[in-house]
Structures are given as structure tokens and as C-alpha cells.
N, C-alpha and C positions, 0 to 999 in steps of 0.2 A: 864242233862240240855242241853237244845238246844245252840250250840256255834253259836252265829251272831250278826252283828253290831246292836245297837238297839236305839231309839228313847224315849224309859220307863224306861230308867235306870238312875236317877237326885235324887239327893240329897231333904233330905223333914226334916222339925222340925214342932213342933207346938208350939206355940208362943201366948201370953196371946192379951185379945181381951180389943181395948179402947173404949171411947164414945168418943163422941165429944168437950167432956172437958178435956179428955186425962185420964178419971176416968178409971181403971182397970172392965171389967164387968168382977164379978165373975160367977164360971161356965160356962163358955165356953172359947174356945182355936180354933187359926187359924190352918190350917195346911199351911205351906212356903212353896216353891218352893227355897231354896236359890240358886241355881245359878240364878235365873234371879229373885228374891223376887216375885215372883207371888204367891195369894193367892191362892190357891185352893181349900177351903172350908172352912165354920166356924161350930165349932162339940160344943156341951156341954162337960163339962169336964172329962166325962168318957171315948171317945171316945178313942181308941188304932189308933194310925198311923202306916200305913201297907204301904212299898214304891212299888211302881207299878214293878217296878222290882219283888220283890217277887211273887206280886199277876199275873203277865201274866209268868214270870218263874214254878210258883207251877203248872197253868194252860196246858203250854207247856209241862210241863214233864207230865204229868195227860194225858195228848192227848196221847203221845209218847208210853208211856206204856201200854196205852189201847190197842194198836197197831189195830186200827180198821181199818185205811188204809195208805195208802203212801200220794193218794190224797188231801193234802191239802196243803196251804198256811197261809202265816202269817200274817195278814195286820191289825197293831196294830195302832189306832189315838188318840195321846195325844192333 
């Protein structure tokens, strides 16, 4: 794994979804942001939460390894 400061590495749960009478809807779940509670997506309840960390790290090593060139950069926007 690529060692650098990074911007996609934050904390994430997923969290049961209300109505607007505060009723529980079954089958689906939010994903949090808990350091700042921001939503990030609302999934049905099968959905697996993958933290972005993971998914741009698995992708970075994947590049790395391919070893196809030096040439590139990292410019990841959350």
C-alpha cells in the first residue's frame, strides 16, 4: 500500500432509515459519515458497507503492482 496523507480515509456505519413520523422503514439503512454525520447514501438492507479507504487503497495497490508505469498521479475527490 501506497503510504500518503489522504482525504478517503473517515470513519463510516450504517444506520437504520426514518420517515417522517420517526417510523423505522424496514429494508434499508443509511451509510454515516460519523465524523461529520453526513449521509452518504441510503442502500436497501443488504447493501455491505466498504469504507473508501479500502476501496481507493485495494485500487492503488492494484495500479502499483500492475507496474504499467511510474507516470501517474493521485487525485482522489471526496
Amino acid at each position: 500500500m501506497l503510504d500518503m496523507t489522504n482525504d478517503w480515509s473517515f470513519p463510516i456505519e450504517t444506520q437504520p432509515v426514518f420517515d417522517m413520523h420517526g417510523e423505522e422503514i424496514n429494508g434499508h439503512q443509511c451509510v454515516m459519515r460519523t465524523d461529520t454525520n453526513q449521509v452518504m447514501g441510503v442502500h436497501g438492507s443488504r447493501y455491505k458497507a466498504v469504507s473508501h479507504d479500502d476501496v481507493v487503497n485495494s485500487i492503488l495497490d492494484g495500479v502499483q503492482q500492475a507496474d504499467l508505469s511510474s507516470d501517474w498521479t493521485v487525485d482522489v475527490e471526496v
